[in-house]
C-alpha positions, 0 to 999 in steps of 0.5 A: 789067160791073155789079158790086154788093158786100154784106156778109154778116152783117146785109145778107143773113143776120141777125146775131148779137153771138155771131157766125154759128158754124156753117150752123144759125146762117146764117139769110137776112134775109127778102127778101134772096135774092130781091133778090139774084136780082134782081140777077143776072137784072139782070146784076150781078155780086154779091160778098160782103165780110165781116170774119169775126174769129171765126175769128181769135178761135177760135169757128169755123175755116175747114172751119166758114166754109165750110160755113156759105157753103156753106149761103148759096150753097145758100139763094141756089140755091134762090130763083134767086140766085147770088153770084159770090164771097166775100171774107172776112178772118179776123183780129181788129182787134188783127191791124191787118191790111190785109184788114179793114174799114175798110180796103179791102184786100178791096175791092182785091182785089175790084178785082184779081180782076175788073179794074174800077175800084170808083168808084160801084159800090154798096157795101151794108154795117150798120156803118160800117166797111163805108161807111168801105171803101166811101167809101175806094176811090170806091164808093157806100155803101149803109147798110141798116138791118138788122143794125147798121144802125139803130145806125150810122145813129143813131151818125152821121157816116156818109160823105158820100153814103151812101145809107140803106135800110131793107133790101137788097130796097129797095136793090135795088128803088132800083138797078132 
């Protein structure tokens, strides 16, 4: 099984520092459902890990993050794509819980649900937290330059090995 992980906010959708509230906010970075429909006609398996601590910090709650997933699922019908699931942790970084990126208890999850070991299964993330999880567990880091992108890869000391494109269609384009 092929299998790919992206993150949501600033690899598939654009970001906000105001967070992604509610669907009218969820607005697709341009070229990333049609790199995700790549994917999949390629066999992929394609899985969304993403920090979402807006709920933690009560800015939305959860019937509103699914409406908001439900709008990308929508989007991503709509131009042939499909992710297969979507792994989110809903606490702040105060919860030090072990869900939340950096650390890799979603990535294990994602492990566990799909029975697969994530060594060299590309990871696509903006910030360092997501290269960080994706290097802790063996998987090839992929920093895309949207979203936080371009701040992270000026800040340095990404994982070693991590791979630098300027969006998740390059990614993809790379990967094919």
């Amino acid at each position: 099984m092929k299998l790919i992980i992206l993150d949501r906010d600033g690899v598939i959708n654009l970001d906000s520092d105001q967070f992604i509230k509610k669907p009218e906010e969820w607005k697709p970075i341009p070229g990333s459902l049609e790199a995700i429909a790549r994917l999949n006609q390629a066999d992929y398996r394609v899985v969304v890990a993403t920090n979402q601590s807006g709920i933690g910090r009560g800015l939305f709650d959860m019937p509103m993050l699914n409406a908001i997933h439900d709008k990308m699922h929508k989007s991503c019908a709509l131009a042939g794509a499909r992710i297969d699931a979507v792994f989110y942790c809903p606490h702040t970084a105060e919860s030090r819980c072990n869900c939340r990126k950096p650390k890799t208890g979603m990535l294990e999850e994602i492990a566990e649900r799909y029975n697969v070991s994530l060594a060299g299964v590309p990871a696509v993330g903006d910030s360092l937290r997501d290269l960080q999880s994706a290097a802790s567990m063996g998987a090839q880091p992929y920093l895309v330059l949207t979203g936080k992108g371009l701040k992270t890869q000026a800040a340095g000391d990404l994982p070693e090995g991590t791979r630098v494109f300027a969006d998740l269609a390059t990614v993809v384009a790379e990967l094919l």
